[in-house]
Backbone of each chain as nested JSON, in Angstrom:
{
  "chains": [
    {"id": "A", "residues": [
      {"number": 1, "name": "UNK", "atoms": {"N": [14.669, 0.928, 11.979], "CA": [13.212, 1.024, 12.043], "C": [12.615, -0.373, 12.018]}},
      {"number": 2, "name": "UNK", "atoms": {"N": [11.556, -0.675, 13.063], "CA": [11.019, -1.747, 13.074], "C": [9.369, -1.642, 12.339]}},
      {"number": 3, "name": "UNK", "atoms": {"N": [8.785, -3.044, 11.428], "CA": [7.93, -2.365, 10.885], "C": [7.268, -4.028, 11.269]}},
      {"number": 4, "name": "UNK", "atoms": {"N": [6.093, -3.521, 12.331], "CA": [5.257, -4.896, 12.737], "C": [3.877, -5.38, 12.378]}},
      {"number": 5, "name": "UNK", "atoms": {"N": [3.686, -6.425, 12.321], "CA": [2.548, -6.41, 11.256], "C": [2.002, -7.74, 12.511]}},
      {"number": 6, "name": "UNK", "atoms": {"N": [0.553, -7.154, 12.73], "CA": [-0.208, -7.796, 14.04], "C": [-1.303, -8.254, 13.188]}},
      {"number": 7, "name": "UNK", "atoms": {"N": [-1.451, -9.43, 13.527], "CA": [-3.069, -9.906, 13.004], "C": [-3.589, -10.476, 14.344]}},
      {"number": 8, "name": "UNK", "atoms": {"N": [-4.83, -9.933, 14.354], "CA": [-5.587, -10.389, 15.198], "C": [-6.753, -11.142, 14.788]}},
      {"number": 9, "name": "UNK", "atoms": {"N": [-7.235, -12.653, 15.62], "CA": [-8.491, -13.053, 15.014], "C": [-9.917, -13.636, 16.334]}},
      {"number": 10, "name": "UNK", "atoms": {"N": [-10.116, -13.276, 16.026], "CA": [-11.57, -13.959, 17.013], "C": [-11.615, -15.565, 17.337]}},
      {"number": 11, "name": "UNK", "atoms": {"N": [-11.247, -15.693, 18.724], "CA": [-10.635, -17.253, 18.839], "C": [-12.195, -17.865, 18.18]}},
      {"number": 12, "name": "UNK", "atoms": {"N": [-11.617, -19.396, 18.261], "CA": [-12.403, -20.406, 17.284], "C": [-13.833, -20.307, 18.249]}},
      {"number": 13, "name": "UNK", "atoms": {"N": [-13.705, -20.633, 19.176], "CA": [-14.812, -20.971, 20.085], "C": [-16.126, -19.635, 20.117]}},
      {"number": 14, "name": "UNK", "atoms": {"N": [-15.415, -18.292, 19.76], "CA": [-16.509, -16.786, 19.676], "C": [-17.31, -16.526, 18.426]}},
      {"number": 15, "name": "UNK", "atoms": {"N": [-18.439, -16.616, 18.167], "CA": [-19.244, -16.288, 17.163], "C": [-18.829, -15.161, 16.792]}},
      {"number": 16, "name": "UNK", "atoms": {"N": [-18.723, -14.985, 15.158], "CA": [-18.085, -13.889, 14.273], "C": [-19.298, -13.234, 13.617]}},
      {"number": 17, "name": "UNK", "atoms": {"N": [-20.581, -12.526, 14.462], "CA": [-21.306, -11.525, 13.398], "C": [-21.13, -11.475, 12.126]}},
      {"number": 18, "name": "UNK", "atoms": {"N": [-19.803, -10.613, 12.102], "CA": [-19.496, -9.865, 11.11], "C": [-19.083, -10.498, 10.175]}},
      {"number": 19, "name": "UNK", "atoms": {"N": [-18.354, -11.926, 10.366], "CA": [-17.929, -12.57, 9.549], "C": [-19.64, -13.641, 8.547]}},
      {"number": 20, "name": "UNK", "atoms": {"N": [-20.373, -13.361, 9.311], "CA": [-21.001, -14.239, 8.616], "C": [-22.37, -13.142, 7.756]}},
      {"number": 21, "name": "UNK", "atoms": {"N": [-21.894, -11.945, 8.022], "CA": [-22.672, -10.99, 7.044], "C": [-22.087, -10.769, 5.959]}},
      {"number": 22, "name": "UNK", "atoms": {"N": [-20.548, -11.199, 6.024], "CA": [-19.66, -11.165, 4.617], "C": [-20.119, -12.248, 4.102]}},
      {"number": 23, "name": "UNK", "atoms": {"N": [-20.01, -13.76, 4.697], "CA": [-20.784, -14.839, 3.756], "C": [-21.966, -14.917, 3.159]}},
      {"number": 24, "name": "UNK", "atoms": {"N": [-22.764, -14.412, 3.935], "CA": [-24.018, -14.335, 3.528], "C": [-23.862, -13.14, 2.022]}},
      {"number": 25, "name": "UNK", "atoms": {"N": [-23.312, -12.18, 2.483], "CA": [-23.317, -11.217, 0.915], "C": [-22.601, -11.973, -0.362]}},
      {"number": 26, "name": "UNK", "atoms": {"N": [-21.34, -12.859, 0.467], "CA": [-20.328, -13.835, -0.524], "C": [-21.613, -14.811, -1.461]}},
      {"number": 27, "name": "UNK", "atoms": {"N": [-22.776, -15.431, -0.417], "CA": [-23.471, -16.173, -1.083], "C": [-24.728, -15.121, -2.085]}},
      {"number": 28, "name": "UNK", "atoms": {"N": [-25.355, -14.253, -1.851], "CA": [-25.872, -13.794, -2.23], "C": [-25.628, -13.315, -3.865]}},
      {"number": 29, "name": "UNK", "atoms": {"N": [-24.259, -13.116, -4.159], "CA": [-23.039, -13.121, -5.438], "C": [-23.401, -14.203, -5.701]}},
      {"number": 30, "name": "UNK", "atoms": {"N": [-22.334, -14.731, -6.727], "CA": [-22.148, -16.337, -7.07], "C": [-21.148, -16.913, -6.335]}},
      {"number": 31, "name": "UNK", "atoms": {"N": [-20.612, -16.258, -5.263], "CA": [-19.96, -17.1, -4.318], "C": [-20.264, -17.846, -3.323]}},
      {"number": 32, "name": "UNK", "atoms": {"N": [-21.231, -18.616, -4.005], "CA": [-22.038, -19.662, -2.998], "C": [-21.027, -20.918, -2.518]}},
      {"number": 33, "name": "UNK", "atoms": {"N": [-20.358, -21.05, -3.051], "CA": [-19.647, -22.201, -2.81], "C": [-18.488, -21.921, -1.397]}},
      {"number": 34, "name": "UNK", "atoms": {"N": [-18.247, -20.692, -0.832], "CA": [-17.693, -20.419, 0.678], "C": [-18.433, -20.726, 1.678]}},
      {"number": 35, "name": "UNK", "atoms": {"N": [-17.595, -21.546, 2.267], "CA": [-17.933, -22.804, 3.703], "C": [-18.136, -21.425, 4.703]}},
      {"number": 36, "name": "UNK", "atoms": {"N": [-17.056, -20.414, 5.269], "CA": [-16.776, -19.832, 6.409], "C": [-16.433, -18.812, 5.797]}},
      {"number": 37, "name": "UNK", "atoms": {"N": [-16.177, -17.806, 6.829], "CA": [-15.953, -16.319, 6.753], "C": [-15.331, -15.734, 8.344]}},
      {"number": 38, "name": "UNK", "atoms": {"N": [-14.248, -15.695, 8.651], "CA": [-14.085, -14.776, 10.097], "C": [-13.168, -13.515, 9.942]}},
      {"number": 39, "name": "UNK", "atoms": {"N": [-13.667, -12.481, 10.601], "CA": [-12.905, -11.307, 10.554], "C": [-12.258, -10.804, 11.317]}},
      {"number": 40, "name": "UNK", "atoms": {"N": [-10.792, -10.453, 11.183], "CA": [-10.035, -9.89, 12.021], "C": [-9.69, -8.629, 12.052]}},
      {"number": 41, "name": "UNK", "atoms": {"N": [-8.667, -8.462, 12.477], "CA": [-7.973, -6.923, 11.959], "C": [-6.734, -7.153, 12.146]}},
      {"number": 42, "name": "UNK", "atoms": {"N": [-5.847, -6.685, 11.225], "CA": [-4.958, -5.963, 10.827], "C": [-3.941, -4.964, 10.981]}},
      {"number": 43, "name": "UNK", "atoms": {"N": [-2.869, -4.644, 11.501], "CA": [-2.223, -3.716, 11.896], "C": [-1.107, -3.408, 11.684]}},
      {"number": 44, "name": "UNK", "atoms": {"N": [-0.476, -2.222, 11.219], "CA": [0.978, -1.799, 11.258], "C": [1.352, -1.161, 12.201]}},
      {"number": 45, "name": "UNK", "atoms": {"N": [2.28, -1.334, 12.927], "CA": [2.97, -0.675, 13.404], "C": [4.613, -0.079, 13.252]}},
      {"number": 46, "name": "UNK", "atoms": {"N": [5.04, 0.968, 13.264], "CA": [6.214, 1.418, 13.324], "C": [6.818, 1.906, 14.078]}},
      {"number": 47, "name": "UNK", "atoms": {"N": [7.986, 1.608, 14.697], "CA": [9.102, 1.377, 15.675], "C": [10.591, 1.759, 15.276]}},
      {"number": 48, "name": "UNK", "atoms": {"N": [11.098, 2.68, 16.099], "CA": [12.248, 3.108, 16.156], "C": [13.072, 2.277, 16.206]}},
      {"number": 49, "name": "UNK", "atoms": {"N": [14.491, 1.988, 15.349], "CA": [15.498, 1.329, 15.809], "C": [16.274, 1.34, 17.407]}},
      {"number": 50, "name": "UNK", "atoms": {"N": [15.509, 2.752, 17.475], "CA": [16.23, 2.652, 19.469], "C": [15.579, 2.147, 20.553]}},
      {"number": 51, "name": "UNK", "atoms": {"N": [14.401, 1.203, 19.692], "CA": [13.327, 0.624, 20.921], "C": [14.308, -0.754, 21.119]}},
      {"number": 52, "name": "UNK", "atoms": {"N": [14.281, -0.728, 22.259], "CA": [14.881, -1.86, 23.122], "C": [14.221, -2.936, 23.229]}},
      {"number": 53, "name": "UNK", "atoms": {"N": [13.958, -4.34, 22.878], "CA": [13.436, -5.274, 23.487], "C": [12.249, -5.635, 22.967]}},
      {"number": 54, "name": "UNK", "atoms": {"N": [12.303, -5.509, 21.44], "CA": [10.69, -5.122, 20.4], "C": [10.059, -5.889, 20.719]}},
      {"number": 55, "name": "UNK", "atoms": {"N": [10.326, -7.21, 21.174], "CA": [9.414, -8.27, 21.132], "C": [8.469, -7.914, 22.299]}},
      {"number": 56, "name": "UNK", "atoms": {"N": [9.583, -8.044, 23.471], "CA": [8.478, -8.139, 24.577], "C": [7.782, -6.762, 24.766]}},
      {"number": 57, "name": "UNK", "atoms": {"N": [8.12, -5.691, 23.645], "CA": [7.407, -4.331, 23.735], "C": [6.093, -4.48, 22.929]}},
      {"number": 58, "name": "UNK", "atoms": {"N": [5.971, -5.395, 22.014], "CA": [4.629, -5.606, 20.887], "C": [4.242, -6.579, 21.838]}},
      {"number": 59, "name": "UNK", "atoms": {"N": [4.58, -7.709, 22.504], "CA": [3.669, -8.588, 23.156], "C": [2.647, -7.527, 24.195]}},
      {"number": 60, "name": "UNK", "atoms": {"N": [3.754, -6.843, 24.66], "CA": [2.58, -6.123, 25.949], "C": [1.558, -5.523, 25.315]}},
      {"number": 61, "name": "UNK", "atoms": {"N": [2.114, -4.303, 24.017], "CA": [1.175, -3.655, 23.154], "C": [-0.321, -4.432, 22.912]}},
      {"number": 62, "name": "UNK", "atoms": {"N": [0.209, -6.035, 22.303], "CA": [-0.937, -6.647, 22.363], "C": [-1.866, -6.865, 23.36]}},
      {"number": 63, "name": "UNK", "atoms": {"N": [-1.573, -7.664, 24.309], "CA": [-1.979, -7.977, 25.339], "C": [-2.833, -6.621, 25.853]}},
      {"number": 64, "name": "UNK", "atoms": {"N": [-2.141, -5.901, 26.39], "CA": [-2.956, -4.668, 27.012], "C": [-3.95, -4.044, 26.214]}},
      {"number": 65, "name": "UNK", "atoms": {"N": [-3.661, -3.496, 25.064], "CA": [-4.712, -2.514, 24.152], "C": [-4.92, -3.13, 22.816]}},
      {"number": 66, "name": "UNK", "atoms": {"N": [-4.36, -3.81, 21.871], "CA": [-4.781, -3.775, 21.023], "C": [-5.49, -5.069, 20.322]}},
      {"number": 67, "name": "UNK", "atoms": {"N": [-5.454, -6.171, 21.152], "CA": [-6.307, -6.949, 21.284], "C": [-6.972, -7.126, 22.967]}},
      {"number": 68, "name": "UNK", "atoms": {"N": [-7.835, -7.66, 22.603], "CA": [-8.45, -8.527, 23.751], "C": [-8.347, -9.643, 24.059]}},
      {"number": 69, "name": "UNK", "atoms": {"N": [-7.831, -9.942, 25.025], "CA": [-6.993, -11.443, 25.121], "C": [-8.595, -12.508, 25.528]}},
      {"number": 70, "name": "UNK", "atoms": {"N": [-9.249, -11.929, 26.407], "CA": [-10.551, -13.0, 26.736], "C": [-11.613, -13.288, 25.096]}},
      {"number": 71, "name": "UNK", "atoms": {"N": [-11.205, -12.811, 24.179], "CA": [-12.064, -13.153, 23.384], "C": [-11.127, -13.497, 21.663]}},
      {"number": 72, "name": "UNK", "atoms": {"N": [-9.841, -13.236, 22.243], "CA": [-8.97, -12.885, 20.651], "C": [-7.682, -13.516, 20.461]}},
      {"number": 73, "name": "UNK", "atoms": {"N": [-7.251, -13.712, 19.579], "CA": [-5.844, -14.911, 19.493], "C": [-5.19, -13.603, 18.52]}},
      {"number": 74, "name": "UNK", "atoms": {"N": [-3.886, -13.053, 19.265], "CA": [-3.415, -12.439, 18.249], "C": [-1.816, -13.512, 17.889]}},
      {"number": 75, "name": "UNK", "atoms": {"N": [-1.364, -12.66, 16.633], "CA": [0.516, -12.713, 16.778], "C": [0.84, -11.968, 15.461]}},
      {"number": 76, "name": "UNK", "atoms": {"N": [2.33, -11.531, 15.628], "CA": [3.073, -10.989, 15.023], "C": [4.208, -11.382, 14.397]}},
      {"number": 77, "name": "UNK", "atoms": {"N": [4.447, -10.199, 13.552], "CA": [5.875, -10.337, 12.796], "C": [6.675, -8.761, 12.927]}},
      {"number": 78, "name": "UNK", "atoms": {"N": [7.977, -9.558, 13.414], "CA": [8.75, -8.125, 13.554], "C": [9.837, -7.954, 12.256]}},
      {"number": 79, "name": "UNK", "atoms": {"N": [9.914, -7.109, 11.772], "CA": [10.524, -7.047, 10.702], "C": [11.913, -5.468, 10.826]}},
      {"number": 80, "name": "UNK", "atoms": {"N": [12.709, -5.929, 10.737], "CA": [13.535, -4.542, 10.903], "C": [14.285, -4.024, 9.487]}},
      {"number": 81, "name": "UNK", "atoms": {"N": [13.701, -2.97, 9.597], "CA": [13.89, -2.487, 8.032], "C": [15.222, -0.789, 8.007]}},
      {"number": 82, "name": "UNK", "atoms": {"N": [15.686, -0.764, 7.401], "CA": [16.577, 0.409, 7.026], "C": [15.597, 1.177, 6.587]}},
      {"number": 83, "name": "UNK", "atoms": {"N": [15.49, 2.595, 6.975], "CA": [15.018, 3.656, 6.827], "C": [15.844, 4.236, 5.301]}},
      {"number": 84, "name": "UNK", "atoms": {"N": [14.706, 4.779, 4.433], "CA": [15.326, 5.17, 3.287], "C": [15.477, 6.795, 3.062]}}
    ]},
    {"id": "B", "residues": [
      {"number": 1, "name": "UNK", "atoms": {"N": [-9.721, -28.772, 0.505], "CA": [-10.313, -27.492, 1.366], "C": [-9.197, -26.384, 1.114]}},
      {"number": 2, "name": "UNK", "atoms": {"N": [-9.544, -25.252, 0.892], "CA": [-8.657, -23.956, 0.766], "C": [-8.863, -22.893, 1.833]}},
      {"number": 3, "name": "UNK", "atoms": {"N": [-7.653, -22.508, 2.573], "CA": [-7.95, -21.095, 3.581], "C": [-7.44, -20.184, 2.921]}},
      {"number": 4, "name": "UNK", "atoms": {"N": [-8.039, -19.502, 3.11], "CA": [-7.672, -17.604, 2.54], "C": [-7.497, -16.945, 2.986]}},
      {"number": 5, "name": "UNK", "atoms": {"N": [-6.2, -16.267, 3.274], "CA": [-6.106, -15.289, 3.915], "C": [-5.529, -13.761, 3.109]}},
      {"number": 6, "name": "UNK", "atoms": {"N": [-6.966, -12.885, 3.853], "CA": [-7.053, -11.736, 3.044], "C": [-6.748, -10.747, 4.034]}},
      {"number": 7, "name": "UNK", "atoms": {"N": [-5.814, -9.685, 3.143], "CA": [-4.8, -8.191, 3.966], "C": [-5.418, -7.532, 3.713]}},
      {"number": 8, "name": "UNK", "atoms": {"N": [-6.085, -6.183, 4.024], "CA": [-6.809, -4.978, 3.365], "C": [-6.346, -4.11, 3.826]}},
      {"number": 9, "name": "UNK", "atoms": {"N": [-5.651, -2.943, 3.676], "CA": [-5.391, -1.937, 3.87], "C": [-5.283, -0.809, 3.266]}},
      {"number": 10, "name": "UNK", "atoms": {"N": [-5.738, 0.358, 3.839], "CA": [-5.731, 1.524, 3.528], "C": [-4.873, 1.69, 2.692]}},
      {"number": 11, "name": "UNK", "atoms": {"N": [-4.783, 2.356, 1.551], "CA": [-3.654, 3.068, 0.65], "C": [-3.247, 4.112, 0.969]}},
      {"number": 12, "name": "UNK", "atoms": {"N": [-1.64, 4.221, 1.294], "CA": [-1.133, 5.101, 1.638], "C": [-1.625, 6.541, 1.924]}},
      {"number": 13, "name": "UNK", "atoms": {"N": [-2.045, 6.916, 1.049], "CA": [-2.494, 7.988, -0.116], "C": [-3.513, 8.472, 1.296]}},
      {"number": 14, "name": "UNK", "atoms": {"N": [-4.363, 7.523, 2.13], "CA": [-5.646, 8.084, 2.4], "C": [-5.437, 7.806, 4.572]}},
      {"number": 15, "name": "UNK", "atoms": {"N": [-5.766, 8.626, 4.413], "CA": [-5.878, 9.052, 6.32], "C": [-6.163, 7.595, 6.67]}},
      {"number": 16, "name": "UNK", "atoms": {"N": [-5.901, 7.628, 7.988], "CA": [-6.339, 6.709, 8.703], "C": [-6.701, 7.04, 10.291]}},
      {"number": 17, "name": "UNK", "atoms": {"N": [-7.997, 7.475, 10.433], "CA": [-8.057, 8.162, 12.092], "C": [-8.196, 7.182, 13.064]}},
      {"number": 18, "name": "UNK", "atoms": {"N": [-8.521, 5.753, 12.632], "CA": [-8.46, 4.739, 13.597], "C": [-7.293, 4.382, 14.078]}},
      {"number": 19, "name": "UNK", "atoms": {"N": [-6.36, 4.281, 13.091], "CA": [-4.875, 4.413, 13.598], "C": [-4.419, 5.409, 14.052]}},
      {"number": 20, "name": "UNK", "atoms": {"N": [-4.492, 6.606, 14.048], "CA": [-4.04, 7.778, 14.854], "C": [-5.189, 7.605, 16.125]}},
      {"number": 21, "name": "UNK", "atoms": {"N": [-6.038, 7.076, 16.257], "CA": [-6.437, 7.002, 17.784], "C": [-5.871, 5.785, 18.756]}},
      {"number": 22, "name": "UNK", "atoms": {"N": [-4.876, 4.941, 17.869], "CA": [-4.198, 3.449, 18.519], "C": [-3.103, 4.264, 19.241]}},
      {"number": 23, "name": "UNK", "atoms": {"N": [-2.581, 4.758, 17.599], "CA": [-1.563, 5.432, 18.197], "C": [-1.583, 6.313, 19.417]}},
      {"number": 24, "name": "UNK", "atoms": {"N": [-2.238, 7.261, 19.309], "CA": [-2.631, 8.328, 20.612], "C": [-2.811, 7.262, 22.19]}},
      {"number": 25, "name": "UNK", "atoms": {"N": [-3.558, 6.228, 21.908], "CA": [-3.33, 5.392, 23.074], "C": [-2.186, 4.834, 23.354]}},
      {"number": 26, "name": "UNK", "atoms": {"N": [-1.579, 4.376, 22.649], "CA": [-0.212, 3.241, 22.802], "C": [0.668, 4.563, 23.773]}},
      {"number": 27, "name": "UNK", "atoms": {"N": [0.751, 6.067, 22.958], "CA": [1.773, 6.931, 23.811], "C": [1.299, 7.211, 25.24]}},
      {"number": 28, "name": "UNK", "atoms": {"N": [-0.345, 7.203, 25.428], "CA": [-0.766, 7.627, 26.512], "C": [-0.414, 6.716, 27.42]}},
      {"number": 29, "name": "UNK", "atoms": {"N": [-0.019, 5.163, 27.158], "CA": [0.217, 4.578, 27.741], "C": [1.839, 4.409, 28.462]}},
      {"number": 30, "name": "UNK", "atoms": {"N": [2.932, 3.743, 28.334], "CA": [4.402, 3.832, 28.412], "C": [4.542, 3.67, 26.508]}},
      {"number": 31, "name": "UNK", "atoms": {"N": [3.92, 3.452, 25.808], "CA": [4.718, 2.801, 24.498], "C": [4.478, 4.522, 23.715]}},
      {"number": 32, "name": "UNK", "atoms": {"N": [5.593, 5.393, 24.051], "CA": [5.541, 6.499, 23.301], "C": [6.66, 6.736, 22.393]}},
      {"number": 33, "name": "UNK", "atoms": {"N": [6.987, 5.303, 21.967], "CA": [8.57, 5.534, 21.089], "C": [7.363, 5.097, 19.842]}},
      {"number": 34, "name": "UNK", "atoms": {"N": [6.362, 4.608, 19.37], "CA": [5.364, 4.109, 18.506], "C": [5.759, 5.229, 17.145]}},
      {"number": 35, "name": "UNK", "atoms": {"N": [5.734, 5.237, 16.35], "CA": [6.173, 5.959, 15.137], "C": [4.7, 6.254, 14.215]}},
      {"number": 36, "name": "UNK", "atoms": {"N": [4.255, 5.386, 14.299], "CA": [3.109, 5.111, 13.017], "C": [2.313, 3.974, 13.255]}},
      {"number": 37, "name": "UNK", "atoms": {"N": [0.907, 3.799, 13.123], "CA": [-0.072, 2.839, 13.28], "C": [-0.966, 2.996, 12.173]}},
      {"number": 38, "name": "UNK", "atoms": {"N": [-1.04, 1.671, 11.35], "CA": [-2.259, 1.557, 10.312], "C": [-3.072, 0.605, 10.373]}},
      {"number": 39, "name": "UNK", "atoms": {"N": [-4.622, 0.976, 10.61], "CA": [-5.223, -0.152, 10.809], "C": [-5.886, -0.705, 9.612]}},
      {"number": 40, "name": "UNK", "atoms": {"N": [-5.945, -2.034, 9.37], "CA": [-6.739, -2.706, 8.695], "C": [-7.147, -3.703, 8.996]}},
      {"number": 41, "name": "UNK", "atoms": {"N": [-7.329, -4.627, 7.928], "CA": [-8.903, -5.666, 8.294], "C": [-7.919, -6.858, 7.688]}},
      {"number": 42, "name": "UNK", "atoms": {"N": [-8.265, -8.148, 7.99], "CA": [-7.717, -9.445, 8.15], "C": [-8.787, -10.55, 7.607]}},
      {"number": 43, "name": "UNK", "atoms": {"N": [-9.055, -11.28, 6.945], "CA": [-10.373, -12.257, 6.908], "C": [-9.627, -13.36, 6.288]}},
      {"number": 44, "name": "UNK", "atoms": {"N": [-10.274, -14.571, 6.364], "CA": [-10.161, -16.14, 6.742], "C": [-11.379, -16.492, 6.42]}},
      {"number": 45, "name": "UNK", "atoms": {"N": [-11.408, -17.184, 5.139], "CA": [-12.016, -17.622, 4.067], "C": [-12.099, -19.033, 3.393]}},
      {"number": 46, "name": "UNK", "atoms": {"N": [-12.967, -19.842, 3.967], "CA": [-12.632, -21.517, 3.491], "C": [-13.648, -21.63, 2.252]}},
      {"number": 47, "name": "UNK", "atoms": {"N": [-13.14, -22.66, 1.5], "CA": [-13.273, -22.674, 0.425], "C": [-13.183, -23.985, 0.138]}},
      {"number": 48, "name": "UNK", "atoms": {"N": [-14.456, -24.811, -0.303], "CA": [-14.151, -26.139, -0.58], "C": [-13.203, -26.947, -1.945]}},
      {"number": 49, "name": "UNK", "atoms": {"N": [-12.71, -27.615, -2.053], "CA": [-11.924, -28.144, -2.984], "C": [-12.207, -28.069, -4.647]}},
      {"number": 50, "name": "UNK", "atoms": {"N": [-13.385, -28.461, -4.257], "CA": [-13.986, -28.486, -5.373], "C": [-14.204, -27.178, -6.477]}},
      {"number": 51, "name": "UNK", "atoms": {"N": [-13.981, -26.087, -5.476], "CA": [-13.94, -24.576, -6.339], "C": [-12.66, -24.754, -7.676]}},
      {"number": 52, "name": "UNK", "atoms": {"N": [-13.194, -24.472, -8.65], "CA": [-11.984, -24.233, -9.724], "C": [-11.774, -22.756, -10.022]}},
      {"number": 53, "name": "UNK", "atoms": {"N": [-10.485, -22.726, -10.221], "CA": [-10.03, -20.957, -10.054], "C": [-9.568, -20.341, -8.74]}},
      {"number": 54, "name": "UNK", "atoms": {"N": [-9.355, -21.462, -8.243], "CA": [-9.518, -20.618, -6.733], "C": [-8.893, -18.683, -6.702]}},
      {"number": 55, "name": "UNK", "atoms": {"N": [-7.605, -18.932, -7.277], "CA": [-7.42, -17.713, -7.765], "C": [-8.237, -16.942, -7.925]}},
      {"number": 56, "name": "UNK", "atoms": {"N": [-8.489, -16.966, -8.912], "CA": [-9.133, -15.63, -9.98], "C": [-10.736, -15.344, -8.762]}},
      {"number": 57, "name": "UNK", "atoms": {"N": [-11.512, -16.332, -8.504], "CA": [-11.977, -16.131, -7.495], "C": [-12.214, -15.295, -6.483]}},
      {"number": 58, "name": "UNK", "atoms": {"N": [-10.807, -15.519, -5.645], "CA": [-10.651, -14.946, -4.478], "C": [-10.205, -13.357, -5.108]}},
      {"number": 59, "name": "UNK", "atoms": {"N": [-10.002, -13.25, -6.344], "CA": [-9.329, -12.043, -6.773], "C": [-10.781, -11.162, -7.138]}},
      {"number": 60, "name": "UNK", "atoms": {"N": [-11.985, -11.627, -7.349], "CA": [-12.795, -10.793, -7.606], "C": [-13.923, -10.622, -6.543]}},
      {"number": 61, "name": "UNK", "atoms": {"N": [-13.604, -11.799, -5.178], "CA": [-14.804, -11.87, -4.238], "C": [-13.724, -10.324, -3.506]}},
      {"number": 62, "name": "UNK", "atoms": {"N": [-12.576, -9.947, -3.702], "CA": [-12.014, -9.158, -2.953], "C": [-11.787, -7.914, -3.714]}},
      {"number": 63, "name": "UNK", "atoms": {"N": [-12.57, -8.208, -4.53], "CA": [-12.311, -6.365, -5.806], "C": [-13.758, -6.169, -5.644]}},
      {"number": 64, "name": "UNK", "atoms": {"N": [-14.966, -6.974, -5.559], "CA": [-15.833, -6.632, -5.708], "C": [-16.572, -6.374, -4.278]}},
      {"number": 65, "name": "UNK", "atoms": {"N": [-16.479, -6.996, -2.874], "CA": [-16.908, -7.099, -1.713], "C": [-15.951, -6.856, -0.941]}},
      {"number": 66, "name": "UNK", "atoms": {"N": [-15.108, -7.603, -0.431], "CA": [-14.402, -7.232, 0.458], "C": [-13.682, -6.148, 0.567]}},
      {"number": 67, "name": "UNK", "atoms": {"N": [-12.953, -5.67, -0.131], "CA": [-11.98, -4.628, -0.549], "C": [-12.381, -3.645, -0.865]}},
      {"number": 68, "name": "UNK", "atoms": {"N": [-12.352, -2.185, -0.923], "CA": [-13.136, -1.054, -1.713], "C": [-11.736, -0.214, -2.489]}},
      {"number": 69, "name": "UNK", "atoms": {"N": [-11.775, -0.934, -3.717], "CA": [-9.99, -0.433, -4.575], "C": [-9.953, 0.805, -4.716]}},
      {"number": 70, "name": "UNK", "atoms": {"N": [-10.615, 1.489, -4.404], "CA": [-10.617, 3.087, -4.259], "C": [-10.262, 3.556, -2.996]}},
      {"number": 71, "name": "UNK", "atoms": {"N": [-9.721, 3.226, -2.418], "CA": [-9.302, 3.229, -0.956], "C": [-8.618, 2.745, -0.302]}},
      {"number": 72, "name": "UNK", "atoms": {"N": [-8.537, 1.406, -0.973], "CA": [-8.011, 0.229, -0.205], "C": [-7.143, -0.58, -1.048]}},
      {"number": 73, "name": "UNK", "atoms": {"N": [-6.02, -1.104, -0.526], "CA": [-5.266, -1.817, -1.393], "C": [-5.691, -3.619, -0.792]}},
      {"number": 74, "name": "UNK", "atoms": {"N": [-5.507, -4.998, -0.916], "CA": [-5.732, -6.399, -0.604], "C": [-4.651, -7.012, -1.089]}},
      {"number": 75, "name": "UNK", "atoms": {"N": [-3.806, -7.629, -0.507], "CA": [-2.947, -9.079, -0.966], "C": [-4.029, -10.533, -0.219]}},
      {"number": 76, "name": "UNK", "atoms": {"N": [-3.711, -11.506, -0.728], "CA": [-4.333, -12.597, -0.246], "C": [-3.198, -14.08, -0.529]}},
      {"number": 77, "name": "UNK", "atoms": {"N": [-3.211, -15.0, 0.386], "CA": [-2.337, -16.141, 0.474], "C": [-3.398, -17.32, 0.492]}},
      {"number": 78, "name": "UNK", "atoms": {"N": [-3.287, -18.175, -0.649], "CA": [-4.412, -19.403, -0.399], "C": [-3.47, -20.341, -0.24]}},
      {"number": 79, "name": "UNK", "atoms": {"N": [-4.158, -21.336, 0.896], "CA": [-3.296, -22.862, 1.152], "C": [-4.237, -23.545, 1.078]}},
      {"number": 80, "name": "UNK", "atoms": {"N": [-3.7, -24.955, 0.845], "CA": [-4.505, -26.086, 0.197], "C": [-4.521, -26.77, 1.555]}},
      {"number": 81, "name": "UNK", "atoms": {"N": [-5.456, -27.09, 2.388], "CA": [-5.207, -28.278, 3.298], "C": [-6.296, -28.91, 3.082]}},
      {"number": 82, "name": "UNK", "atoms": {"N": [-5.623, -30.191, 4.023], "CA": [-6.52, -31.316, 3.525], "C": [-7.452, -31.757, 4.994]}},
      {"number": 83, "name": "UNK", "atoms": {"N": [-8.838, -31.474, 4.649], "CA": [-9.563, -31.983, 5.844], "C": [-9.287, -33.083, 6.735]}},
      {"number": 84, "name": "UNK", "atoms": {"N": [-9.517, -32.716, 8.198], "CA": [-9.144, -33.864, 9.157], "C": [-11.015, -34.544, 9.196]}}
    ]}
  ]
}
């Protein structure tokens, strides 16, 4: 069993909304002292030991659907784990 | 300068329909060997030097805002770099 863990983030150059409604609430707290804030997402995925070729099977995954390549910098970690 | 990087994810325990709609795509697509998809959230968090605690900090800007511990589980990794 393969167990992949995708982070995706909003390249440097794309304004982050969302990230700067978390700072703004961060400052609004006493966490005034945070410079930045950007938000990504997060992902697991799980994969059969009989998938062939994991890598270049999560690169496409990425690429095609689960990021957006014109606006997003993803990468991964493949991890192959024994099923318990 | 400190970056933060914060994991959030769903606790086991609790559905996830955003991931069962990744999933449902990834099979509709060729990737139908996919087992399991969990989505969560990713954030990147700078933090000037000068913060003391950085720890304990980042441990309550993410129990109290970011994170919802009734739902959600958070790990976080802080690195120290040094401004260019």
């Amino acid at each position: 069993m393969y167990k992949v863990k995708v982070y995706i983030t909003l390249r440097e150059s794309v304004l982050d909304p969302q990230g700067s409604v978390v700072k703004q609430a961060l400052h609004s707290m006493e966490f005034k002292s945070v410079e930045d804030v950007r938000v990504g997402k997060y992902m697991e995925l799980t994969l059969p030991s009989s998938v062939e070729n994991v890598e270049a099977t999560v690169e496409e995954m990425c690429h095609r659907l689960l990021a957006n390549p014109v606006i997003e910098d993803y990468r991964y970690e493949i991890e192959e784990s024994v099923a318990q």
